[in-house]
PDB file of N, H, CA, C and O in Angstrom:
ATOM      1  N   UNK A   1     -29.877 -10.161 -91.262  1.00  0.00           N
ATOM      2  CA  UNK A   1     -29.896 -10.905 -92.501  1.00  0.00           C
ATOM      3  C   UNK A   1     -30.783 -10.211 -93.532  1.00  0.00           C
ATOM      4  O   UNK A   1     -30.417 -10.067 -94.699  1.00  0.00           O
ATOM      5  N   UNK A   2     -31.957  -9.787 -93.069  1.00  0.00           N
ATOM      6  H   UNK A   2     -32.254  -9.904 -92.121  1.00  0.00           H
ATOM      7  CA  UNK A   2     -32.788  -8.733 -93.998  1.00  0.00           C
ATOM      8  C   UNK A   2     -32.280  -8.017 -94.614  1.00  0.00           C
ATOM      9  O   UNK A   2     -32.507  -8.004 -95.824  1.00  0.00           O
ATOM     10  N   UNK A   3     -31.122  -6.867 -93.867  1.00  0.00           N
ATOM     11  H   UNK A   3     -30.938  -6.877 -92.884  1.00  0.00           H
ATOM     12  CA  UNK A   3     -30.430  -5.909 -94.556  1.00  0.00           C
ATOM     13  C   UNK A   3     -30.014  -6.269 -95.351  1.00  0.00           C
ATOM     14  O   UNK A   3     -30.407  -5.978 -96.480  1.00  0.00           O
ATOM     15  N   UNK A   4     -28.836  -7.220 -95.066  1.00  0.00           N
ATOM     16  H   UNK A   4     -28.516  -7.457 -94.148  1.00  0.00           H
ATOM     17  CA  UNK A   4     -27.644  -7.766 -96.357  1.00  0.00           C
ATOM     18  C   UNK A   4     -28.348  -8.244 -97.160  1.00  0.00           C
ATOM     19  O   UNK A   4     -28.021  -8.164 -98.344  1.00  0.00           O
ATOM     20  N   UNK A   5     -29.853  -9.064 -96.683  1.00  0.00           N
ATOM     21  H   UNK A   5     -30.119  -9.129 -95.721  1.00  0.00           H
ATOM     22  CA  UNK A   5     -30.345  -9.478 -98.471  1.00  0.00           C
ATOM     23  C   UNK A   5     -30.995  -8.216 -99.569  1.00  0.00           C
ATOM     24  O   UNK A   5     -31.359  -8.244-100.745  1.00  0.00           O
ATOM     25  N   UNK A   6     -30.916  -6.990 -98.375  1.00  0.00           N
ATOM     26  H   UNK A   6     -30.621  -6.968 -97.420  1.00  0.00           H
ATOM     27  CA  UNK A   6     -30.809  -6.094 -99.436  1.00  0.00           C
ATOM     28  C   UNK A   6     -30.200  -5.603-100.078  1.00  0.00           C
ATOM     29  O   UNK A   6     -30.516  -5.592-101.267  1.00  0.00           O
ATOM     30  N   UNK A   7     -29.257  -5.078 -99.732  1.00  0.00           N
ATOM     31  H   UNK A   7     -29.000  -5.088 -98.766  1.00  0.00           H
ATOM     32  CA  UNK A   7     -27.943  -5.055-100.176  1.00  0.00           C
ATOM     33  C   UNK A   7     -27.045  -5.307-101.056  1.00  0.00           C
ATOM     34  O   UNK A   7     -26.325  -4.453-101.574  1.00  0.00           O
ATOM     35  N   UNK A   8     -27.018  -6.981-101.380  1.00  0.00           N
ATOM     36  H   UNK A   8     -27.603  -7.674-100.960  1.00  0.00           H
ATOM     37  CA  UNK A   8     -26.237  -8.004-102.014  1.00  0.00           C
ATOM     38  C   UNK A   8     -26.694  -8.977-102.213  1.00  0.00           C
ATOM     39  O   UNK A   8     -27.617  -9.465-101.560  1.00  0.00           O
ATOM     40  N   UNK A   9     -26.091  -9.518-103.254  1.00  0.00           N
ATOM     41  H   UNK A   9     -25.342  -9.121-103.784  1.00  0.00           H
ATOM     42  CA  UNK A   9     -26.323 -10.772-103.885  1.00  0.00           C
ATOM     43  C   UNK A   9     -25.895 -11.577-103.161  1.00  0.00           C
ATOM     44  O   UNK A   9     -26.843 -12.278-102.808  1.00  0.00           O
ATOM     45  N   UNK A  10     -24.988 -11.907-102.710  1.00  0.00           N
ATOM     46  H   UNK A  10     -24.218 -11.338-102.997  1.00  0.00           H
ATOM     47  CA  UNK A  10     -23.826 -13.169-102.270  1.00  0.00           C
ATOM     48  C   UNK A  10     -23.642 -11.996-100.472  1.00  0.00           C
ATOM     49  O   UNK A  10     -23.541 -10.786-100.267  1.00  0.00           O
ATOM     50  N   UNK A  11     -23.684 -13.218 -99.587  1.00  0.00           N
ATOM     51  H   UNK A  11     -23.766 -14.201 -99.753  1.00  0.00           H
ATOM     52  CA  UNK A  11     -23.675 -12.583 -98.302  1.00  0.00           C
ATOM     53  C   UNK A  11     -22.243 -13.662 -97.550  1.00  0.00           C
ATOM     54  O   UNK A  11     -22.107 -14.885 -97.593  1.00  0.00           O
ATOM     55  N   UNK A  12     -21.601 -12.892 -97.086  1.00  0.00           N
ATOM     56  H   UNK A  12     -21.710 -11.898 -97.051  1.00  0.00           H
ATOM     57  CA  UNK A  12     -20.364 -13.499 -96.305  1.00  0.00           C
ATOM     58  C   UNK A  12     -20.704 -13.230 -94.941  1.00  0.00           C
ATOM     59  O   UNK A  12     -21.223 -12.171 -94.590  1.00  0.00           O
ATOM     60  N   UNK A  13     -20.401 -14.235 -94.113  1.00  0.00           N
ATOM     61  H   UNK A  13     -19.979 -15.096 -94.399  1.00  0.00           H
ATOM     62  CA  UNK A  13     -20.321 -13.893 -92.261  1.00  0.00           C
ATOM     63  C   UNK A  13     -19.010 -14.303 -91.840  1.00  0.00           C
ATOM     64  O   UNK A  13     -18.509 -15.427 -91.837  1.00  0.00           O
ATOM     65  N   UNK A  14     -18.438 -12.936 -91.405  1.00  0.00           N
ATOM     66  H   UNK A  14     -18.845 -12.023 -91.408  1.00  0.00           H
ATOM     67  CA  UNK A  14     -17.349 -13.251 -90.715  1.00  0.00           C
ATOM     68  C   UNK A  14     -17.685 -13.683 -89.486  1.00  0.00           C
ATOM     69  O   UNK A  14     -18.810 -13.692 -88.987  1.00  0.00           O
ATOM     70  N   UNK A  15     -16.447 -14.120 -88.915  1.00  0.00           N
ATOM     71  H   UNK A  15     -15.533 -14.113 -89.320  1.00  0.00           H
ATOM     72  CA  UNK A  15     -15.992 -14.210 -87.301  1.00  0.00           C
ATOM     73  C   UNK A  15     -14.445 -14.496 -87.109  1.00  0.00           C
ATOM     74  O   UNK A  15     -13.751 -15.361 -87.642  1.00  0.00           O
ATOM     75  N   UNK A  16     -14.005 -13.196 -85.897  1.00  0.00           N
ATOM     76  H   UNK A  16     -14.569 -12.493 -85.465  1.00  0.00           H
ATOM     77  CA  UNK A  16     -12.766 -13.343 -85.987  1.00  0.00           C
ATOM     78  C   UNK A  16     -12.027 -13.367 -86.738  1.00  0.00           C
ATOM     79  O   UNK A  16     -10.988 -14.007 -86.577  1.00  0.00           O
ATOM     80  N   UNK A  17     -12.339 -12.539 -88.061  1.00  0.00           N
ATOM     81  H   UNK A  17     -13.183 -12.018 -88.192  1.00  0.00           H
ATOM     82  CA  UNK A  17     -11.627 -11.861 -89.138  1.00  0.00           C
ATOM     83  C   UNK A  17     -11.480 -12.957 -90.332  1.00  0.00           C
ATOM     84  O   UNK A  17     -11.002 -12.646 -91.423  1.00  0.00           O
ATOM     85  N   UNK A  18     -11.909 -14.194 -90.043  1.00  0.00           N
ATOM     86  H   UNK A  18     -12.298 -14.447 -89.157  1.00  0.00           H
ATOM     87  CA  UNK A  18     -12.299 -15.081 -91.342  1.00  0.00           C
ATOM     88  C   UNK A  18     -13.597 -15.672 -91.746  1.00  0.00           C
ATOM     89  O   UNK A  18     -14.295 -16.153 -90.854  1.00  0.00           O
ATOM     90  N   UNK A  19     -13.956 -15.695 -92.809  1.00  0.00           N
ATOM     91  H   UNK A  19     -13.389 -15.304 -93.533  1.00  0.00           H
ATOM     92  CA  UNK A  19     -14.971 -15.860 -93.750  1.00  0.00           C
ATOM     93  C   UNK A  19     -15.466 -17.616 -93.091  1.00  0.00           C
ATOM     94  O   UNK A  19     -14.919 -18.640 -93.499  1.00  0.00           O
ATOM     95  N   UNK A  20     -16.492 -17.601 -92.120  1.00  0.00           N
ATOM     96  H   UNK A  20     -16.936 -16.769 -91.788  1.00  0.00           H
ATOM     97  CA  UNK A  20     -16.804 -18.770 -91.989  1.00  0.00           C
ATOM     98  C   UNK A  20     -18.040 -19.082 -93.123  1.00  0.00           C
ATOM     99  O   UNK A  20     -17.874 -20.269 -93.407  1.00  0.00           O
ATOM    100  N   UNK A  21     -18.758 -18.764 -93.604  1.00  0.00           N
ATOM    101  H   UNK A  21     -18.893 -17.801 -93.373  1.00  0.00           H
ATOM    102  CA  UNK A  21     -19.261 -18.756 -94.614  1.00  0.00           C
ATOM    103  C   UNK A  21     -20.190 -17.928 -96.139  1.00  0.00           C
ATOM    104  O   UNK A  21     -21.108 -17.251 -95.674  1.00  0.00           O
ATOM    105  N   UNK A  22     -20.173 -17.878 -97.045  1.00  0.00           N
ATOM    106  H   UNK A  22     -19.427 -18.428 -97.422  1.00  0.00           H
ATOM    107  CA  UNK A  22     -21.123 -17.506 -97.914  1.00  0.00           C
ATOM    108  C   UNK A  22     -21.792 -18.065 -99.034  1.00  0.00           C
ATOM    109  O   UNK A  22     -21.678 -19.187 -99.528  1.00  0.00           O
ATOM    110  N   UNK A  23     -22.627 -16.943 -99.410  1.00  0.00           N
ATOM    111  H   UNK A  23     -22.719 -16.031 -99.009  1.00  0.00           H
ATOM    112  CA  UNK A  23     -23.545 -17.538-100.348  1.00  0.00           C
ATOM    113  C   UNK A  23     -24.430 -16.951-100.641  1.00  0.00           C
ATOM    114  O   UNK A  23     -24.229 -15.762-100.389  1.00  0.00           O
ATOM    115  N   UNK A  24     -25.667 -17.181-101.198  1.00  0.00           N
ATOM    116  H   UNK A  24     -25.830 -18.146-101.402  1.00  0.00           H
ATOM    117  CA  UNK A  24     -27.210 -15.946-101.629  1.00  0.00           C
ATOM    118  C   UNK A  24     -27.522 -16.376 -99.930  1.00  0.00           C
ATOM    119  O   UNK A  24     -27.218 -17.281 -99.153  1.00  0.00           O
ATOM    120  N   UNK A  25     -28.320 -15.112 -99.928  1.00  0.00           N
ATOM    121  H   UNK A  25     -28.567 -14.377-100.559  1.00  0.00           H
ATOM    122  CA  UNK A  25     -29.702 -15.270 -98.622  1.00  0.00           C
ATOM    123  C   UNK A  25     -30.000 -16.504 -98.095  1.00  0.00           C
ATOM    124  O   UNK A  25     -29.851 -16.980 -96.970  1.00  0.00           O
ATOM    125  N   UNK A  26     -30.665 -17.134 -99.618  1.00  0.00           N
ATOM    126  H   UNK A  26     -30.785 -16.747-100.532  1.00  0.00           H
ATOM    127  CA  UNK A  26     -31.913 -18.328 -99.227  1.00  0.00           C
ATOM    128  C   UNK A  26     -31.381 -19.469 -99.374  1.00  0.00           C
ATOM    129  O   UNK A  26     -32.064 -20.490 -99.298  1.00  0.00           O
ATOM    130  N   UNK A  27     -29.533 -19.504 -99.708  1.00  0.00           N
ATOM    131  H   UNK A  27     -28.978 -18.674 -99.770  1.00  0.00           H
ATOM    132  CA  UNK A  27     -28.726 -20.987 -99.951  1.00  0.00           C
ATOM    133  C   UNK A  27     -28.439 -20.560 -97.760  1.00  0.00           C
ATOM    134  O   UNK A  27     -28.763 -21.453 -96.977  1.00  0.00           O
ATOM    135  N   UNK A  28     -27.996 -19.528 -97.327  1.00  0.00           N
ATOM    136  H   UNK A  28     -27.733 -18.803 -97.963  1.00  0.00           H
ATOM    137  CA  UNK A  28     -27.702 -19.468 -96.349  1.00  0.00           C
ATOM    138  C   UNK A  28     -28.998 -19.643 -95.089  1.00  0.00           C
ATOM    139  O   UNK A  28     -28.998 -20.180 -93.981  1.00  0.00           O
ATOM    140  N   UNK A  29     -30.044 -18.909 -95.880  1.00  0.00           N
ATOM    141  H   UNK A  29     -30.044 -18.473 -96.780  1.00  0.00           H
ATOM    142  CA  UNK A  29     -31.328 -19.366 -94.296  1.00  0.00           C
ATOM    143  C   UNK A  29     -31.659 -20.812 -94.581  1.00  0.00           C
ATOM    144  O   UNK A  29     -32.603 -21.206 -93.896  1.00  0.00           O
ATOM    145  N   UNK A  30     -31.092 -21.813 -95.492  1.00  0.00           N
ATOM    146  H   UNK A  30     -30.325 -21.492 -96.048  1.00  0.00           H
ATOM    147  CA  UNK A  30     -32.067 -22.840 -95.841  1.00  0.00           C
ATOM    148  C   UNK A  30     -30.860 -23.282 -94.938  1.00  0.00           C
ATOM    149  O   UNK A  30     -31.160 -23.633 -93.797  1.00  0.00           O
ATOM    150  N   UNK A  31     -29.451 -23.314 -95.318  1.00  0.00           N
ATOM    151  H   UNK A  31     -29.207 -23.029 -96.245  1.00  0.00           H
ATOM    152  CA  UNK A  31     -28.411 -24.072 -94.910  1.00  0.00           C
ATOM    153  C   UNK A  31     -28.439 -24.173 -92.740  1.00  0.00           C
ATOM    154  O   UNK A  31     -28.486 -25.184 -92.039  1.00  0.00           O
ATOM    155  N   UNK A  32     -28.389 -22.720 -92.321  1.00  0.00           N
ATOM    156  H   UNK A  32     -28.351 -21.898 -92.890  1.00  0.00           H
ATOM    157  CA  UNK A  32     -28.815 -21.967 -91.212  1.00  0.00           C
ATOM    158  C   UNK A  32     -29.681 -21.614 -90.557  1.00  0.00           C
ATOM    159  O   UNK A  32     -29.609 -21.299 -89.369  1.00  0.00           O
ATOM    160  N   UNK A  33     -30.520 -21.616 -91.166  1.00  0.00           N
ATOM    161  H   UNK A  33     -30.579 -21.871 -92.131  1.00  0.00           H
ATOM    162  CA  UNK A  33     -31.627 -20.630 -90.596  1.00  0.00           C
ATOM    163  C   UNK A  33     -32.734 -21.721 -89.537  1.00  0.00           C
ATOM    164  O   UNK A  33     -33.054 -22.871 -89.840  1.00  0.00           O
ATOM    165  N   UNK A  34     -33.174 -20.957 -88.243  1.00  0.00           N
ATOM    166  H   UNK A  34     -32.914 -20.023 -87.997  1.00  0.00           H
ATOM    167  CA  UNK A  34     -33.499 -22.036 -87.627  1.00  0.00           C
ATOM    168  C   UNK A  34     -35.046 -21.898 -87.694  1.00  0.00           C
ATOM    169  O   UNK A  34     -35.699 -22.582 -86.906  1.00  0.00           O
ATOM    170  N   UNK A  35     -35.897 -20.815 -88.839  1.00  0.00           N
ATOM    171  H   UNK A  35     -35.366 -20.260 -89.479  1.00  0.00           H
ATOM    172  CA  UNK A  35     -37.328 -21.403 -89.134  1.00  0.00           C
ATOM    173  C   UNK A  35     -37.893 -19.678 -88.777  1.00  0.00           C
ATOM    174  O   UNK A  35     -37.108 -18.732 -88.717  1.00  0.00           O
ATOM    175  N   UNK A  36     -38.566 -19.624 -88.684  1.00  0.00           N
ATOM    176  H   UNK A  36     -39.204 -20.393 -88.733  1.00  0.00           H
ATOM    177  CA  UNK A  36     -39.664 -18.097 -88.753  1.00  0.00           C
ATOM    178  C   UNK A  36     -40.094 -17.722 -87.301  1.00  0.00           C
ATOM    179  O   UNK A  36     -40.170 -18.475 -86.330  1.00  0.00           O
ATOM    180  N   UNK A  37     -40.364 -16.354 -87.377  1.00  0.00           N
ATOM    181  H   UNK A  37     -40.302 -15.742 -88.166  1.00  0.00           H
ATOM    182  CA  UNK A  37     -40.859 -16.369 -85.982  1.00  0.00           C
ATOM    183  C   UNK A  37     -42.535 -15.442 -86.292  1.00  0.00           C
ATOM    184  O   UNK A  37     -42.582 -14.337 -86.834  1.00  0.00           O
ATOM    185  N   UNK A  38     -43.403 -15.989 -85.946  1.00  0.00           N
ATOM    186  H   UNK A  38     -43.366 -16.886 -85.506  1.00  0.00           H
ATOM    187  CA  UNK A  38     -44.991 -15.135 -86.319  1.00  0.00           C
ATOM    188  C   UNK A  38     -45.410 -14.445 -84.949  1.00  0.00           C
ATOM    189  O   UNK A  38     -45.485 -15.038 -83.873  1.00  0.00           O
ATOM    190  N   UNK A  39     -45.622 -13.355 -85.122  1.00  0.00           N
ATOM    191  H   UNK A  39     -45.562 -12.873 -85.996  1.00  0.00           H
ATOM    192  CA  UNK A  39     -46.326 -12.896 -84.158  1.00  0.00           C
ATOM    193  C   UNK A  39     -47.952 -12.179 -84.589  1.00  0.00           C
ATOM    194  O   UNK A  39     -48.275 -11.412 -85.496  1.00  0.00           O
ATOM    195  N   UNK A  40     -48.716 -12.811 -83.520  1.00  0.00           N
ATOM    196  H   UNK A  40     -48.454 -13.434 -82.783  1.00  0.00           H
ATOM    197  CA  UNK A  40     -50.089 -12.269 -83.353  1.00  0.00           C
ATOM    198  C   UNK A  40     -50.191 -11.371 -82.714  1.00  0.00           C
ATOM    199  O   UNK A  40     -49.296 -11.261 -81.876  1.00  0.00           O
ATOM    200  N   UNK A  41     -51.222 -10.315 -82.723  1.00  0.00           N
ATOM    201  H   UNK A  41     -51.949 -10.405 -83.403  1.00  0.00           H
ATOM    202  CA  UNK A  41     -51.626  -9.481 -81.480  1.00  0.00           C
ATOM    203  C   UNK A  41     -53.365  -9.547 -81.384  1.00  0.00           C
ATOM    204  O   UNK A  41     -54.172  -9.189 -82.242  1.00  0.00           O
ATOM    205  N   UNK A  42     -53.570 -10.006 -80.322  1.00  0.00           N
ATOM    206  H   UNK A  42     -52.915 -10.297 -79.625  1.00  0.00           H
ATOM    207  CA  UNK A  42     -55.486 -10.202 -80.405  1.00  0.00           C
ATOM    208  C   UNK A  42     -55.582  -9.001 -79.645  1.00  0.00           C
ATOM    209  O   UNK A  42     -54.627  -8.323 -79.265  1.00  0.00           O
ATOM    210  N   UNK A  43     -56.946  -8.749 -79.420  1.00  0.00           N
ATOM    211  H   UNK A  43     -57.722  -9.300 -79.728  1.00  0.00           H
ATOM    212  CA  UNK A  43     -57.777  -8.028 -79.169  1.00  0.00           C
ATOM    213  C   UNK A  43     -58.430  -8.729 -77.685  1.00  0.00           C
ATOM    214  O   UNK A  43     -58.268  -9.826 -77.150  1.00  0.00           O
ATOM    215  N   UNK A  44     -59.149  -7.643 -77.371  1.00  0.00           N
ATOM    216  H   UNK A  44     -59.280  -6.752 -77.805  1.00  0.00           H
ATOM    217  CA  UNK A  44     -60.484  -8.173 -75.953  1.00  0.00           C
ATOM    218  C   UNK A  44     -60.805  -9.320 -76.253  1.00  0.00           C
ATOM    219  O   UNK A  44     -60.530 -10.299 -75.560  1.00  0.00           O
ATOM    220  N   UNK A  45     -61.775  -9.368 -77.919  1.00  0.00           N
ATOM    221  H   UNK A  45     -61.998  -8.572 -78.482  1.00  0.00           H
ATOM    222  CA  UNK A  45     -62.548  -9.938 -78.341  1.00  0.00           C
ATOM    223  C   UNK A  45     -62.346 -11.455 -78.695  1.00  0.00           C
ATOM    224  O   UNK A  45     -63.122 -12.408 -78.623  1.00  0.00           O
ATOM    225  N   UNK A  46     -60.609 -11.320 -79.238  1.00  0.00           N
ATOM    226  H   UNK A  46     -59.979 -10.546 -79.297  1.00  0.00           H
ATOM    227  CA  UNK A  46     -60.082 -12.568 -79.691  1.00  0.00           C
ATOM    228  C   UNK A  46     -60.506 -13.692 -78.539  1.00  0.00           C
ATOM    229  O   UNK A  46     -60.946 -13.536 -77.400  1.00  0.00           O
ATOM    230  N   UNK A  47     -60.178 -14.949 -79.343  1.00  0.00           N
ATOM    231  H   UNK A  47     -59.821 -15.076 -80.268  1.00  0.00           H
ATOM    232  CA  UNK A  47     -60.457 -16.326 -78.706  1.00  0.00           C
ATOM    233  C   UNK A  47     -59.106 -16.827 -78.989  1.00  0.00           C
ATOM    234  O   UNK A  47     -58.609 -16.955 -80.108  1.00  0.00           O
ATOM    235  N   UNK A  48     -58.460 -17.150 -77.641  1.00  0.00           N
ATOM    236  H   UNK A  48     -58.864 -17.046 -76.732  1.00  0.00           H
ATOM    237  CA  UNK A  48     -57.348 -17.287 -78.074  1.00  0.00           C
ATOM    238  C   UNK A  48     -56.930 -18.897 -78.511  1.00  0.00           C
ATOM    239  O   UNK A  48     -55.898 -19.138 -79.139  1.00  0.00           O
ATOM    240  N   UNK A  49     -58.213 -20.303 -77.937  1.00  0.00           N
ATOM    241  H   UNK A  49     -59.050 -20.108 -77.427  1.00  0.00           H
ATOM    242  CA  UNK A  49     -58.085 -21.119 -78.054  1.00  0.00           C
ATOM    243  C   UNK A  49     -58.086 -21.483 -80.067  1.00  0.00           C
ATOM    244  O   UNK A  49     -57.452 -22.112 -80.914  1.00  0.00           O
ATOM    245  N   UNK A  50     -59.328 -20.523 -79.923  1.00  0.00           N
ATOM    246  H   UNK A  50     -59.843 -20.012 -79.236  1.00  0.00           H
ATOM    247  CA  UNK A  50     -59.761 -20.796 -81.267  1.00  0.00           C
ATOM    248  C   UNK A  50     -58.233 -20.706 -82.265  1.00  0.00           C
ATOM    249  O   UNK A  50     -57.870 -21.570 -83.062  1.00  0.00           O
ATOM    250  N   UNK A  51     -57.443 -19.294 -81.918  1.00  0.00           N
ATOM    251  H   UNK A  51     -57.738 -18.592 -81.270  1.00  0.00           H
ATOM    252  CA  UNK A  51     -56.564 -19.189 -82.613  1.00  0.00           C
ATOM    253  C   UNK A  51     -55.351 -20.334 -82.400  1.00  0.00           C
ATOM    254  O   UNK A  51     -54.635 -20.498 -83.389  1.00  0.00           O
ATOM    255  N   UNK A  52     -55.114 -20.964 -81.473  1.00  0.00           N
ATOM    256  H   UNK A  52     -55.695 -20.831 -80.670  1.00  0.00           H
ATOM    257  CA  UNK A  52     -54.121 -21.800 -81.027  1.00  0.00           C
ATOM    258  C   UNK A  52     -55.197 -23.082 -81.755  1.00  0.00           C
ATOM    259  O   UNK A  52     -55.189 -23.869 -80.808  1.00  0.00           O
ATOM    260  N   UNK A  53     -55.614 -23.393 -82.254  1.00  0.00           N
ATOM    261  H   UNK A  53     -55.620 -22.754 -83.023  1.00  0.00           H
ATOM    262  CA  UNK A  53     -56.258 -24.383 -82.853  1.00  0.00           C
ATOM    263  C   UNK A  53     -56.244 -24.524 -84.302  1.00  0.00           C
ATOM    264  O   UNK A  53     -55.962 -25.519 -84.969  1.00  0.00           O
ATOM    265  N   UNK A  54     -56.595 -23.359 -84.675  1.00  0.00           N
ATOM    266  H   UNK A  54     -56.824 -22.550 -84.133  1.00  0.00           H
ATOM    267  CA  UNK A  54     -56.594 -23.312 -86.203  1.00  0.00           C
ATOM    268  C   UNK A  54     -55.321 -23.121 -86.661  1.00  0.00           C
ATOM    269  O   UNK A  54     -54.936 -23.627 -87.715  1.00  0.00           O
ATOM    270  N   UNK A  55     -54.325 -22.132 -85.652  1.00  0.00           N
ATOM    271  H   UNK A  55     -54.637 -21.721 -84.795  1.00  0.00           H
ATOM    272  CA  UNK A  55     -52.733 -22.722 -85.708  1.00  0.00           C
ATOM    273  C   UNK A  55     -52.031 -24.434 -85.732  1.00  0.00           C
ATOM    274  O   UNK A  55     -51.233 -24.837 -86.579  1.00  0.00           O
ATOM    275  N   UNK A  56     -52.460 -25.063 -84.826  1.00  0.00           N
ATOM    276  H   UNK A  56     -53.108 -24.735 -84.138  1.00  0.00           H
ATOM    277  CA  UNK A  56     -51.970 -25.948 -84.657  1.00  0.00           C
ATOM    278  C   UNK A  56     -52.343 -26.900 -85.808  1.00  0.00           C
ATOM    279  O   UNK A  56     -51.612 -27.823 -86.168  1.00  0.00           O
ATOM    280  N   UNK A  57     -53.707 -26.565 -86.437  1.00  0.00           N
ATOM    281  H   UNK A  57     -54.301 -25.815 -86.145  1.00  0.00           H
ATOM    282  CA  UNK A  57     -53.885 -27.669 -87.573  1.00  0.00           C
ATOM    283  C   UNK A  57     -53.459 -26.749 -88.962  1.00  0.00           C
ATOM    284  O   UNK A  57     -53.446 -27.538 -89.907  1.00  0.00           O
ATOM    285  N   UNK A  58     -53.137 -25.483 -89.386  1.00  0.00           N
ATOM    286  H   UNK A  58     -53.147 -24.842 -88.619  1.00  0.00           H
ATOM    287  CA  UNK A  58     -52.561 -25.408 -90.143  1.00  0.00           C
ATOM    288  C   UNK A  58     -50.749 -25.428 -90.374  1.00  0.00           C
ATOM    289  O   UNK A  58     -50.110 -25.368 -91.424  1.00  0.00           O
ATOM    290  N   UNK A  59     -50.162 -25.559 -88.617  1.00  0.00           N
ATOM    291  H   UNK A  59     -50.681 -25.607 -87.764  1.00  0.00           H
ATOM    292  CA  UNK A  59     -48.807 -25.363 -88.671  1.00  0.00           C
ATOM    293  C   UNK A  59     -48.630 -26.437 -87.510  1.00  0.00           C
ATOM    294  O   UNK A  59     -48.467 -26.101 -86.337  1.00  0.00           O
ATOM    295  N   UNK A  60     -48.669 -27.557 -87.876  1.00  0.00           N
ATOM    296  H   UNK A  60     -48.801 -27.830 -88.828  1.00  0.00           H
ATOM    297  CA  UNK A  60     -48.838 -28.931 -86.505  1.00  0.00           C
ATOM    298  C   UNK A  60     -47.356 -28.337 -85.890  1.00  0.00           C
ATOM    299  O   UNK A  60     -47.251 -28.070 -84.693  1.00  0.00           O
ATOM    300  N   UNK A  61     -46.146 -28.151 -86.917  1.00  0.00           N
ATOM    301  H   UNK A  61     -46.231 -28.368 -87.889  1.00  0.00           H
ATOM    302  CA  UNK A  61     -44.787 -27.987 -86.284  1.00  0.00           C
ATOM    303  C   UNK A  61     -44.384 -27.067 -85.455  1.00  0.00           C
ATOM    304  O   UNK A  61     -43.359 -27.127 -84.776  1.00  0.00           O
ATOM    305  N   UNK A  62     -45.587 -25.722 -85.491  1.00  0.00           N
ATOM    306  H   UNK A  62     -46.420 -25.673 -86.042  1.00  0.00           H
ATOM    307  CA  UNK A  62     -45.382 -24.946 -84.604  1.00  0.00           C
ATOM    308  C   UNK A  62     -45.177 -24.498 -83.374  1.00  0.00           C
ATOM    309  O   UNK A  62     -46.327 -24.798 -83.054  1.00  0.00           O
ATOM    310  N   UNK A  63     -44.746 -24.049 -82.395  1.00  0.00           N
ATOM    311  H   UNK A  63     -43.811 -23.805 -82.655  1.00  0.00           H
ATOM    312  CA  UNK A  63     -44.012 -23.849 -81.144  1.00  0.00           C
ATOM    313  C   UNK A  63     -44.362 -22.416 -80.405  1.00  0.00           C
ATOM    314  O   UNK A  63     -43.798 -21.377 -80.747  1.00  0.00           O
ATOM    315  N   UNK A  64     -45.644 -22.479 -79.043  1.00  0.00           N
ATOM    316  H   UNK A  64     -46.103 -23.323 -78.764  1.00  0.00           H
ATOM    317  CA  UNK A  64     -46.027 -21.639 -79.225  1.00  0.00           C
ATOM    318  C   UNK A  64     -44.964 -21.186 -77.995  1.00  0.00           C
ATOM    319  O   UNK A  64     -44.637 -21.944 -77.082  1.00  0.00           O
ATOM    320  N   UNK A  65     -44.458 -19.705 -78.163  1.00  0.00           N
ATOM    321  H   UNK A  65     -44.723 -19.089 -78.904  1.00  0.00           H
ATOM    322  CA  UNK A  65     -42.951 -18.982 -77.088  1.00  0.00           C
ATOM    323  C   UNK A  65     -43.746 -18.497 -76.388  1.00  0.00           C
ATOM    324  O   UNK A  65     -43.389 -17.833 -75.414  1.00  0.00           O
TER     325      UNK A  65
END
């Protein structure tokens, strides 16, 4: 999806040779899109509670994988 929003204005997804949908990028990740993915990388040093804390109260909805 990155690419094509470089690419183009207006993004089409086929399947099976017909146009199941289009539109800009951000009409399609808002319509689709199932949310962000963040990745951390700590260190020795990191605290990992600390970070799963200050996550959880700035992103309560978050989902840690």
């Amino acid at each position: 999806m990155d690419e094509a929003e470089v690419l183009g204005d207006q993004i089409c997804i086929m399947a099976e040779g017909r146009v199941q949908c289009c539109g800009t990028s951000l009409n399609l990740k808002t319509k689709f899109g199932i949310g962000y993915n963040l990745t951390l990388t700590k260190t020795e040093k990191t605290n990992f509670r600390d970070i799963s804390a200050y996550m959880s109260d700035k992103l309560p909805e978050a989902i840690l994988l």
